[in-house]
Steps between C-alpha positions, in 0.01 A plus 500: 500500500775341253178336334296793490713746366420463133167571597509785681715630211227424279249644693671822563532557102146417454404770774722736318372410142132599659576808682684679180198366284263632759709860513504506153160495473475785764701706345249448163170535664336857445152491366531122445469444857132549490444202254425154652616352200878678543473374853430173365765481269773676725448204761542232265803651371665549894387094519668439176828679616483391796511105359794584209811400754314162542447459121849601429664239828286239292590567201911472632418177643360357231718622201802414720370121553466481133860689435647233742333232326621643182864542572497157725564639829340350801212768610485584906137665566567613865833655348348663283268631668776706701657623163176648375411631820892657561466661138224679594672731711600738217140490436396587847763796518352614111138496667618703811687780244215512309194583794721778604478629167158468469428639865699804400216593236234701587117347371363818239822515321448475112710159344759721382555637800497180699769361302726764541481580810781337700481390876759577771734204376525691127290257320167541378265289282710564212765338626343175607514297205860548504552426879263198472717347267818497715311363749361208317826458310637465915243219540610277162870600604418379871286153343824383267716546824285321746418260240847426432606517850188278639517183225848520450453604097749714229360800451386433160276271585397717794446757228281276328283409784460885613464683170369277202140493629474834570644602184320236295184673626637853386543391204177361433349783611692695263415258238143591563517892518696467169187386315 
């Protein structure tokens, strides 16, 4: 079970990423419904969600290999495996809080209604920006400390290894809108 753990964790977010891409959708449908091509579109888009935790667990592995390269620490796969999987949790708990958001909303709603309307925990669609960013600030908090905990790093260098890819990619990206 020890083994599988990381997997099941990564499972669970990918089942979570898919069913609040495929309620999302629901709550959108309307007159589009009737088009094959919508269809189409709206099940490639539940795959594509569905995939994104896998994308993202790859992309940890790979950018920490190459921060632990970088900052010549001596890079544990299996160990970090259980990091990425054990910061995830925020992530799990974000995806949970946001489906009972979204299955507070009635389908027929206009958008501005839909985002202001808030669900029996006080939050609405308005609010989930915010809330997701906690959450995902919870997993990078939860990476430095494992990391730092697991291979026996300072936390700068722990730091390094959670937060320079990510933010290296954020910047680029910024980079790019900027043009």
């Amino acid at each position: 079970m020890k083994k599988k753990l990381p997997f099941i964790v990564l499972l669970i977010s990918c089942i979570l990423f898919y069913w609040i891409s495929n309620r999302s959708y629901a709550l959108q449908g309307s007159d589009l419904e009737t088009m094959q091509l919508f269809k189409l579109f709206r099940g490639i888009s539940n795959l594509i969600a569905f995939f994104v935790p896998v994308v993202l667990f790859v992309f940890y592995m790979l950018t920490s290999e190459l921060m632990f390269t970088l900052l010549d620490e001596k890079f544990d796969s299996k160990k970090m495996i259980w990091t990425i999987a054990l910061s995830f949790i925020p992530v799990l708990f974000n995806c949970l809080v946001y489906l009972i958001v979204l299955y507070d909303i009635h389908p027929g709603q206009s958008s501005a209604q839909m985002l202001n309307q808030q669900s029996f925990i006080g939050l609405g669609l308005s609010d989930m920006e915010e809330v997701s960013y906690i959450f995902w600030f919870g997993f990078y908090l939860l990476f430095v400390l494992i990391t730092q905990h697991e291979f026996g790093m300072g936390y700068g260098k722990a730091v390094a290894v959670a937060w320079v890819p990510t933010l290296l990619v954020v910047s680029a990206r910024l980079l790019i809108s900027l043009q």
